[in-house]
C-alpha positions in Angstrom: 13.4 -24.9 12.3 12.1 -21.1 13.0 13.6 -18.6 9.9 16.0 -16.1 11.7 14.1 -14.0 9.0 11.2 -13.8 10.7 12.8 -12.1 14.1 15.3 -10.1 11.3 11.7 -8.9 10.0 10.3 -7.6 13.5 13.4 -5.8 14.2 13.6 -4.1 10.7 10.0 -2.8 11.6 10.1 -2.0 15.5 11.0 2.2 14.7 8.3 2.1 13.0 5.0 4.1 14.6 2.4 3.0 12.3 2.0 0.2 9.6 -1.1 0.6 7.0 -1.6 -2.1 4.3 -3.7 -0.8 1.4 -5.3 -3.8 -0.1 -8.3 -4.9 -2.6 -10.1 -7.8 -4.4 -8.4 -7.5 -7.7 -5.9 -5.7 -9.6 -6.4 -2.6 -11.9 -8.8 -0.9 -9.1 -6.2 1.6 -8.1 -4.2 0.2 -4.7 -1.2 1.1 -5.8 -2.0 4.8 -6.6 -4.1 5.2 -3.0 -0.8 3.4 -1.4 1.3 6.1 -3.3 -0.9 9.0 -2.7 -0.9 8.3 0.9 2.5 8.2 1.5 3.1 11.6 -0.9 0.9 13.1 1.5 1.8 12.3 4.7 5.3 12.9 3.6 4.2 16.5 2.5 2.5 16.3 5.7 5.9 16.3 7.6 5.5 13.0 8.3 8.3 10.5 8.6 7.0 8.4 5.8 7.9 4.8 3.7 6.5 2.9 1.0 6.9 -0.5 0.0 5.6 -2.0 -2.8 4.8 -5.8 -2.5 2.9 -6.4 -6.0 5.7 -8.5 -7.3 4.0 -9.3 -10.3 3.0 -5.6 -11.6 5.1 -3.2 -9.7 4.0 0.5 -10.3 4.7 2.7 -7.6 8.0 3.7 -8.8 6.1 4.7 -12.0 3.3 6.9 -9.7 5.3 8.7 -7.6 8.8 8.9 -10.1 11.6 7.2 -8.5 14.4 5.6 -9.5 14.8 1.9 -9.5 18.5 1.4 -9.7 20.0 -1.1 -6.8 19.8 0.5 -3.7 22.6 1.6 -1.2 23.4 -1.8 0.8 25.4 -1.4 4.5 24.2 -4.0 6.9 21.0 -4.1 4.8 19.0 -2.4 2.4 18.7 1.1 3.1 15.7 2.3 0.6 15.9 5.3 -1.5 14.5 8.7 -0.6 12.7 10.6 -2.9 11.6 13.8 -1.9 10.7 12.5 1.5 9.4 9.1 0.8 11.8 6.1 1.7 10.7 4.1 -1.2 11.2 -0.1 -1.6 10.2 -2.5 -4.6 11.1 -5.2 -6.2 11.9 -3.1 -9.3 15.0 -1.9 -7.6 16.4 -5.5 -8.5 14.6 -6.5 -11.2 13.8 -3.0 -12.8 11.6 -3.9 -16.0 12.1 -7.7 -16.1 9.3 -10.0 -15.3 9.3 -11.4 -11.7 7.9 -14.8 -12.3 7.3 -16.8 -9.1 5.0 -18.9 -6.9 4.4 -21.1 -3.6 7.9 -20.7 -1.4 9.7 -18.6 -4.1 7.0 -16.0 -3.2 7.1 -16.7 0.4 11.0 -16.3 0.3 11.4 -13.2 -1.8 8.7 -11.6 0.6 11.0 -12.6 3.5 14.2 -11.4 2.2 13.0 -8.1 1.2 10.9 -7.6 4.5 14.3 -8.4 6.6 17.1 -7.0 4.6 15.2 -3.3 4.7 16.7 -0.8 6.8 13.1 1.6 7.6 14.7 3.0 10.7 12.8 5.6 12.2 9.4 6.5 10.9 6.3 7.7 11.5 4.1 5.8 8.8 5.0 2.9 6.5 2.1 2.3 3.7 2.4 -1.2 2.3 1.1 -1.4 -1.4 -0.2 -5.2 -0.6 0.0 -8.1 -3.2 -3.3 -8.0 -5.5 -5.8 -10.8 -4.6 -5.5 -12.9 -1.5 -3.0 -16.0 -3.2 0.5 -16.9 -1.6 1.7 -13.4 -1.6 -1.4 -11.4 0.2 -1.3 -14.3 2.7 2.3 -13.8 3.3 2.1 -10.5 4.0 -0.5 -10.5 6.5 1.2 -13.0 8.4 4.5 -11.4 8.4 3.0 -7.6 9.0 1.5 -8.5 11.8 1.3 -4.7 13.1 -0.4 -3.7 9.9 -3.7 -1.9 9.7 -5.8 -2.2 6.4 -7.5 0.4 4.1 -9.7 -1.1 1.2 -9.9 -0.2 -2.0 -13.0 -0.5 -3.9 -15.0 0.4 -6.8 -18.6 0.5 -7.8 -18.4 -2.3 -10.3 -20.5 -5.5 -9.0 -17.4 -7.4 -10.6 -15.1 -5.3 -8.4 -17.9 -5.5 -5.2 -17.7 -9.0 -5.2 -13.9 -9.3 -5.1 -13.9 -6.7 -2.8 -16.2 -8.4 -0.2 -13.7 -11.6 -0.1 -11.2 -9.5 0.5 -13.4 -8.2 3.1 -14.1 -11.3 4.8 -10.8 -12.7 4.7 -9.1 -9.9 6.7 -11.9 -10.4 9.5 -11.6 -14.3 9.6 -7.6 -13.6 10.2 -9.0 -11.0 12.5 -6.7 -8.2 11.4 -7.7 -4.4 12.2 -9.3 -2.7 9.1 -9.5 1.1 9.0 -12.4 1.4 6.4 -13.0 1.3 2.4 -12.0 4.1 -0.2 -14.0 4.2 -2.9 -11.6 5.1 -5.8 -12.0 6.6 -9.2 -16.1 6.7 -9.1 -17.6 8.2 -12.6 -21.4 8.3 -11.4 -23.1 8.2 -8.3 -23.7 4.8 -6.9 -24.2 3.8 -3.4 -22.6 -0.1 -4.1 -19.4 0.9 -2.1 -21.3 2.1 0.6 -24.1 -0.5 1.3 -20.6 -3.0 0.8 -19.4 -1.3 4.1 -22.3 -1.2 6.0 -22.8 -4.7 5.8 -19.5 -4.9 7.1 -19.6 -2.8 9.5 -17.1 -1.0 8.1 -16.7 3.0 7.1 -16.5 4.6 3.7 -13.0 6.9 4.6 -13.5 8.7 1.4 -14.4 8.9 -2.3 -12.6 9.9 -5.0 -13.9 10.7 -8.3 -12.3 10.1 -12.0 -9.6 12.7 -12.4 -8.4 13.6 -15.7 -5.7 15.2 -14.9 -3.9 12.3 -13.0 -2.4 10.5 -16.0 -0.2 13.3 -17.1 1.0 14.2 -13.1 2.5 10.8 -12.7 5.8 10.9 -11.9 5.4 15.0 -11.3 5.0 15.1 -7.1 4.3 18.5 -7.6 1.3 18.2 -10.1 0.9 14.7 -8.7 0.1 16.2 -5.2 -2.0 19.2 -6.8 -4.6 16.6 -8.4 -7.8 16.4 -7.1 -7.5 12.6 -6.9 -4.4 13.1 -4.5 -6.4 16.0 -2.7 -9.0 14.1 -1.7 -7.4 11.0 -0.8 -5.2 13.1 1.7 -8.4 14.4 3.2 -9.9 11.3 3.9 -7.1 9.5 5.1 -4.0 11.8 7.2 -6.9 12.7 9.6 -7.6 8.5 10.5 -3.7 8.0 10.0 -3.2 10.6 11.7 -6.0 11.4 15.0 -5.1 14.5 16.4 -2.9 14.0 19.2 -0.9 11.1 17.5 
């Protein structure tokens, strides 16, 4: 029998212009702060924007960009909260600090309900901090995004490389549309990140070096969106988000 859910989830999404999924191999390597920086910027940018956070397991986006996590407002839905520009959605609005344990169809339902229950309305980006790894969750999510265009997040470690290029692979045996790699929080010079993407075929969007600042912005949007973390991340990425003339 088909889930209404699924049709519920295509409607939620259909004012929605653009969908990008930031992704990577493993946690700790920084998606959630590219997925927030993204969405400060494009919001600064004047850009109808959203972000929803679908690490159920680790939630931090609400931590990155300071917003509250009390239950949202609920009329025919889930409308998510605004903050300064940013309709924000995570699963620490319900659960707020409490561990989310699940797995197999827990996972798979909870990613439902959030995805159809969400009131987005109009808006010109939504940036989807994606589940870390490619278990239940990430699977999930590719297969009810199905819009969703993918940045990767990467690092120069050989540990992070290798998770990275499953990831990689992954996305191009589903066949989904990836934008390029970021190479995030880089402390020396290496060229790992960018002989990864060539043998994928794929474009380095941008690299962002080890900020020390960035620690004592979150939370600020202000100081967040003066670092030179979020600086360069906006560079690299409103202009492919955002191709002149779109």
């Amino acid at each position: 029998m088909l889930d209404p859910r699924r049709a519920a989830v295509d409607a939620r999404l259909e004012g929605v212009k653009r969908i990008v999924a930031v992704t990577g191999g493993k946690g700790g390597i920084g998606k959630s702060f590219v997925s927030s920086a993204l969405a400060l910027a494009s919001a600064r940018a004047g850009r109808a924007t959203g972000l929803l956070d679908l690490d159920f397991t680790s939630p931090s986006d609400h931590v990155i960009l300071g917003f509250e996590t009390g239950f949202p407002t609920e009329e025919f839905g889930i409308d998510p909260a605004d903050h300064h520009g940013i309709r924000c959605m995570s699963i620490a609005h319900f659960a707020g600090d409490a561990p989310v344990p699940m797995r197999g169809d827990d996972v798979t339902n909870a990613l439902l309900e959030l995805l159809a229950i969400t009131r987005w309305k109009e808006l010109d980006l939504l940036v989807i901090d994606m589940p870390p790894g490619i278990g239940d969750a990430a699977l999930d999510a590719m297969r009810l995004l199905g819009r969703a265009e993918y940045v990767v997040v990467a690092g120069s470690s050989r540990v992070v490389l290798e998770s990275v290029r499953r990831t990689v692979r992954l996305l191009q045996d589903v066949r989904v549309p990836i934008l390029g790699i970021v190479e995030n929080m880089r402390r020396k010079e290496d060229d790992g990140v960018r002989r990864l993407a060539e043998a994928q075929g794929l474009p380095v969007l941008g690299t962002v070096d080890f900020d020390e600042t960035l620690e004592d912005a979150l939370g600020d949007l202000d100081r967040l969106a003066a670092t030179t973390a979020v600086r360069s991340l906006a560079a690299a990425l409103l202009p492919v988000v955002f191709p002149a003339g779109r």
